[in-house]
MIDREN-875848 format. One record per residue (C-alpha): x, y, z; chain. Coordinates in pm, whole numbers, plus 32768, in hexadecimal, padded with zeros to 4 digits. Layout:
<site X="X" Y="Y" Z="Z" gulo="A"/>
...
***
This chain:
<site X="8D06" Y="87E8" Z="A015" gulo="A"/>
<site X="8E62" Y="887E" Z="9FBA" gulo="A"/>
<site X="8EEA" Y="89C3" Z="9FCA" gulo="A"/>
<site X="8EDC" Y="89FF" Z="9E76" gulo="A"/>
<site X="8D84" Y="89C0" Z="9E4F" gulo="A"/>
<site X="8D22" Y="8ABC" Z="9F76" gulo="A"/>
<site X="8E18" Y="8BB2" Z="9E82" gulo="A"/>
<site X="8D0B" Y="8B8B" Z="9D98" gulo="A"/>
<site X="8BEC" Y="8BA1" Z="9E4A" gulo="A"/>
<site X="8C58" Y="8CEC" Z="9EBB" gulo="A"/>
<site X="8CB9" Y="8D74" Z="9D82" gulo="A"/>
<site X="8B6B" Y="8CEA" Z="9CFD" gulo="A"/>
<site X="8AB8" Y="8DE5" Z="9E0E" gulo="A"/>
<site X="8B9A" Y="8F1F" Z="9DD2" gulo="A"/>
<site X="8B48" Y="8F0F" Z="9C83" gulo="A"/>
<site X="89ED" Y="8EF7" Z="9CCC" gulo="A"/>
<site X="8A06" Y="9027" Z="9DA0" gulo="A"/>
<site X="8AC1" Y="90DC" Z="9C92" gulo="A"/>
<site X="89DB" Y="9096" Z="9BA5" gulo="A"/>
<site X="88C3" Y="90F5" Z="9C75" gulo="A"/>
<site X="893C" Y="9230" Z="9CC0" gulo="A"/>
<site X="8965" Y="9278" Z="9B40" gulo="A"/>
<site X="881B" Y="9227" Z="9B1D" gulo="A"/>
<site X="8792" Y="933A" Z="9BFF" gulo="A"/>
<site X="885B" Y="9423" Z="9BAA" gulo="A"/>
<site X="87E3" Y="93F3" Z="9A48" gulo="A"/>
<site X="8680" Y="93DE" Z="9ADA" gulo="A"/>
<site X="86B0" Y="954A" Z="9B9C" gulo="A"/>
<site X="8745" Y="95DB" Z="9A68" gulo="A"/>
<site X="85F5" Y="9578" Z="999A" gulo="A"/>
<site X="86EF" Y="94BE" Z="98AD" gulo="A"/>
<site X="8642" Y="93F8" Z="97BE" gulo="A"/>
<site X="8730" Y="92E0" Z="97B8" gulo="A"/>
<site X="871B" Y="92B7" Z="98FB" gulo="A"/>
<site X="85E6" Y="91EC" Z="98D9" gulo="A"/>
<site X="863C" Y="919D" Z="9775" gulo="A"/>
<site X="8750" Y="90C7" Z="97B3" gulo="A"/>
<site X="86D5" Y="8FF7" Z="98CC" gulo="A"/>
<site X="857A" Y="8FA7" Z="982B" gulo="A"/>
<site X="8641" Y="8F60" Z="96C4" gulo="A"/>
<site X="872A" Y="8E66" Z="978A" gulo="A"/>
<site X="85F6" Y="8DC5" Z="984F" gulo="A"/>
<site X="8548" Y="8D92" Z="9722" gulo="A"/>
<site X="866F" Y="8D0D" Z="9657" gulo="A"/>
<site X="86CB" Y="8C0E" Z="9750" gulo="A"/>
<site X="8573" Y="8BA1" Z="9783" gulo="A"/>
<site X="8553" Y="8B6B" Z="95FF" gulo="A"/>
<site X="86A3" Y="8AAB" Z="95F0" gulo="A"/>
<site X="862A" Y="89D6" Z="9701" gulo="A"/>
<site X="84EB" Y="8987" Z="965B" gulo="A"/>
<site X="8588" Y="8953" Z="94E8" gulo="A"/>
<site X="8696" Y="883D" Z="95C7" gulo="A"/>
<site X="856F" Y="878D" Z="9659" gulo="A"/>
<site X="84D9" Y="8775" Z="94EE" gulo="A"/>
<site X="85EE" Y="86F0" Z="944F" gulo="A"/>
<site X="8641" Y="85F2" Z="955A" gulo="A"/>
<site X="84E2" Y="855E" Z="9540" gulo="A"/>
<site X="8500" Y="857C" Z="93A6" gulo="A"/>
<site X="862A" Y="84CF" Z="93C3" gulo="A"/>
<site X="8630" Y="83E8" Z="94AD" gulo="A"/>
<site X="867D" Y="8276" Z="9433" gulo="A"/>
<site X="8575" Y="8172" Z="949B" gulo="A"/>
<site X="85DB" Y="800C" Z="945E" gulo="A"/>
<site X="84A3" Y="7F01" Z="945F" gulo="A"/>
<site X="84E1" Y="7DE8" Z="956C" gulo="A"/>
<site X="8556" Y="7CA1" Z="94DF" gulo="A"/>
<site X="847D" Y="7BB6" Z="95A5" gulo="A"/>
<site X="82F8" Y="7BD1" Z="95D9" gulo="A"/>
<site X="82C5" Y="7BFF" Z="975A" gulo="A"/>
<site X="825F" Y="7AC3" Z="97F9" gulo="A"/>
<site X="8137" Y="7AD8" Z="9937" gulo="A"/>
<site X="81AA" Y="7AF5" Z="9A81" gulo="A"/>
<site X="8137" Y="7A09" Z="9B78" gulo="A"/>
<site X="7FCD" Y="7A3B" Z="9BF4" gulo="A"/>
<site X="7F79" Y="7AD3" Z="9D16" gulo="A"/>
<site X="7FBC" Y="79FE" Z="9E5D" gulo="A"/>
<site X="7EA2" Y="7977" Z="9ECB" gulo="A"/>
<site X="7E0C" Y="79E5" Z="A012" gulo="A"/>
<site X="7E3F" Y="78D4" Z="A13C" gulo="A"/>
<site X="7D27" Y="7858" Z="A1AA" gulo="A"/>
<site X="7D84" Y="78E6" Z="A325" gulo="A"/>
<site X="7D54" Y="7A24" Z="A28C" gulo="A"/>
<site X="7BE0" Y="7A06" Z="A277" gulo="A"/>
<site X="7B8F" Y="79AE" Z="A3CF" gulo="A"/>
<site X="7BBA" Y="7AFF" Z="A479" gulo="A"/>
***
C-alpha cells in the first residue's frame, strides 16, 4: 500500500467525520434537511443502481455457440475391488 493511498484513506474518514457532524447538528437543530438530504441521496443512488443493473441485463449481447455440445465421457466405471469391502 503506498503513501498516497493511506492520504486517501484518511481524507476519506475526515470527511466522514465532517459530514457526520453536519448531520447532527442539523438533527439537534430539528432541520428538516437534515434528514431530507440523506434519505433523498440514499434513495437516488439505490434507484441508479437498480436502473444500471436493468440496463446491463437489457443489453447484454448473447451470441449462440457455433457447435452443438458433444457428451462427455461416461462415468468411470467402478473397479471391481471396489465392491468387495
Amino acid at each position: 500500500m503506498t503513501d498516497s493511498t493511506r492520504v486517501q484513506g484518511g481524507l476519506i474518514c475526515a470527511a466522514v467525520i465532517v459530514l457526520a457532524l453536519a448531520f447532527v447538528a442539523g438533527l439537534l437543530q430539528e432541520s428538516y434537511w437534515a434528514l431530507a438530504v440523506p434519505v433523498a441521496l440514499a434513495v437516488a443512488f439505490v434507484l441508479g443502481l437498480t436502473f444500471w443493473v436493468g440496463w446491463t441485463i437489457a443489453t447484454i449481447r448473447v451470441e449462440p455457440e457455433d457447435s452443438a455440445e458433444e457428451p462427455g465421457d461416461p462415468a468411470p466405471a467402478a473397479s471391481p475391488d471396489a465392491d468387495s469391502n
